[in-house]
C-alpha atoms as one frame of an Amber mdcrd trajectory, in Angstrom:
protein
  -2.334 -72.182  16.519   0.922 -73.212  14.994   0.524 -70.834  12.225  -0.475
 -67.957  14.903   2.842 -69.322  16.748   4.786 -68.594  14.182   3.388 -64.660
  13.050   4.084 -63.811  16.562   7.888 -65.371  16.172   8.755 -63.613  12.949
   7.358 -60.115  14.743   9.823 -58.862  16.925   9.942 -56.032  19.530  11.423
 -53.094  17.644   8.559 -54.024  14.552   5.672 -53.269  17.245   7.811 -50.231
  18.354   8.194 -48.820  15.215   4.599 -49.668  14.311   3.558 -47.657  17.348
   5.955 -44.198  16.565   4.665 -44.383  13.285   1.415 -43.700  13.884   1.742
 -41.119  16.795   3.477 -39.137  14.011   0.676 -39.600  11.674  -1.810 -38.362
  14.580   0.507 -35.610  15.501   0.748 -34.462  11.705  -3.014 -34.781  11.252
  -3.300 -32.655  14.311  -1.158 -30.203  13.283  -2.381 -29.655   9.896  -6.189
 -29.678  11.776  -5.200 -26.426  14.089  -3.557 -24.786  11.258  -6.676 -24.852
   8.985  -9.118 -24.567  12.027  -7.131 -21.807  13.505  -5.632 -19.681  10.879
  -8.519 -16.871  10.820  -8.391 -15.086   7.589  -9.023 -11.510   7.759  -9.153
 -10.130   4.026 -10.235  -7.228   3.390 -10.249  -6.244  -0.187  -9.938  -2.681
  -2.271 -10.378  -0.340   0.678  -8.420   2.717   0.304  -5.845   3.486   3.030
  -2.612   5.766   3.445   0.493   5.754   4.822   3.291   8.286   5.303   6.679
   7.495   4.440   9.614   9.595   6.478  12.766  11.000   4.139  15.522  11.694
   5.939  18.527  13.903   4.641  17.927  14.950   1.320  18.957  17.483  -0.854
  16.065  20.285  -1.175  16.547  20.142  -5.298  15.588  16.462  -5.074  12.834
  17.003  -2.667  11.120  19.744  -5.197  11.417  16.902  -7.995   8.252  15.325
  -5.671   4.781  16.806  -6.492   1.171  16.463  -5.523  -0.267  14.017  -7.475
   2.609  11.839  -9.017   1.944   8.076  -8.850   4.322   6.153  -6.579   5.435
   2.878  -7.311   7.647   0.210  -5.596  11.486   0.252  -6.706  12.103  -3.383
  -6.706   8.938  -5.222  -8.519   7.678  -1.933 -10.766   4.201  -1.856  -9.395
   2.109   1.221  -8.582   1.437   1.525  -4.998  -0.439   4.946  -4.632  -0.304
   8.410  -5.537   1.472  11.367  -3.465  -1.849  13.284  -1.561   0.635  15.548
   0.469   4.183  16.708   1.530   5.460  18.338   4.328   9.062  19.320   4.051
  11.194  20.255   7.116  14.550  21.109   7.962  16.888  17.841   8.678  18.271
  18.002  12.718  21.311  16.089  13.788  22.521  15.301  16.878  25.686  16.641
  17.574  28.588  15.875  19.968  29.954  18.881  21.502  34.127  19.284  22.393
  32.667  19.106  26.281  30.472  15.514  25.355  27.317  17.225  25.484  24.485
  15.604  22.520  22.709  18.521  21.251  20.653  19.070  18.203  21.081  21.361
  14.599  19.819  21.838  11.985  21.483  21.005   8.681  20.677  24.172   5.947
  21.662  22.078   3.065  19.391  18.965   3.722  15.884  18.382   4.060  13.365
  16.060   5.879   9.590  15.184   4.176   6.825  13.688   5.275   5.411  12.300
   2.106   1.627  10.902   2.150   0.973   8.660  -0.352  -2.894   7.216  -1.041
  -3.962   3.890  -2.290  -5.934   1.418  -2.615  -5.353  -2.440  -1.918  -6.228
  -5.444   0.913  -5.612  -6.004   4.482  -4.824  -9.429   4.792  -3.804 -10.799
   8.616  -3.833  -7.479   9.664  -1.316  -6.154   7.112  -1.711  -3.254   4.813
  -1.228  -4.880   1.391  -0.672  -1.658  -1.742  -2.205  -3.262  -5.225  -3.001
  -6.454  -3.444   1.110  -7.252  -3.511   3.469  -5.195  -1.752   3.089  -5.071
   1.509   2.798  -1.715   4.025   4.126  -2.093   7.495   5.047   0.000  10.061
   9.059   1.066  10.302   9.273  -1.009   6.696  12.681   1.258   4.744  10.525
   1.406   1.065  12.548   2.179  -1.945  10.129   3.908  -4.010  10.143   5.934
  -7.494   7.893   8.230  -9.449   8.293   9.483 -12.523  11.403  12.078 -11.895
  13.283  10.433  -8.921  13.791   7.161  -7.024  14.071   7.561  -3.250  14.529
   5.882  -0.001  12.700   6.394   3.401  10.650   4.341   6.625   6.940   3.983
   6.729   5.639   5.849  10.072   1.828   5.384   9.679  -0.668   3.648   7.728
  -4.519   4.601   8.420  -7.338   3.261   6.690  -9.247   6.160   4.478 -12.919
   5.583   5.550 -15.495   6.670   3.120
């Protein structure tokens, strides 16, 4: 008993307390690492062949005939090849205009160019999102800097649809 006296004496109040927060954090970190793996549902979907259409805005019409049918596409900033032009649609670039009386109205500017470019590819969906080569990935309203062999461009990603087969 004396020996039992004297545990208990040398244990004090903030040693039980601290005792007791550390292992609600240990719980609460095993339970959080628990729903992560548990819950996290994987969705990977590999080499399917999708495409997605990329919006250029405002370009000059002899830069827009330097993109052809068939040139490979790949990502400005890593290098990598991320599909291969299937079609373009070229239209004439509208502004919106302010008129002297505050009216918005639209017109077309003849010296510039909009085009739809469709680019085809293959990769991964992984949680849902469009991956091109497995590595860069393809989202909606996404500004992609790409380049093909004759000229590096700019434009927004405005659909992505999976090419069934």
């Amino acid at each position: 008993m004396n020996k039992i006296g004297n545990i208990v004496k040398k244990i004090s109040i903030v040693d039980i307390i601290v005792v007791i927060a550390l292992i609600f954090v240990l719980i609460a970190v095993h339970d959080k690492f628990k729903d992560v793996s548990s819950n996290s549902v994987v969705l990977d979907t590999s080499n399917i062949s999708f495409e997605y259409t990329v919006k250029i805005q405002n370009l000059r019409p002899t830069s827009g005939e330097m993109l052809q049918v068939g040139d490979i596409v790949y990502d400005k900033v890593s290098g990598t090849q991320i599909g291969k032009i299937s079609s373009i649609s070229v239209g004439p670039t509208v502004l919106q205009l302010e008129t002297m009386t505050g009216e918005i109205v639209n017109d077309e500017f003849e010296e510039r160019i909009d085009i739809l470019l469709t680019v085809e590819t293959t990769g991964s969906i992984k949680n849902g999102e469009y991956m091109a080569s497995n590595l860069i990935r393809i989202l909606l309203g996404k500004n992609l800097e790409i380049v093909t062999k004759y000229i590096d461009i700019s434009g927004v990603i405005i659909d992505i649809k999976k090419i069934e087969v």
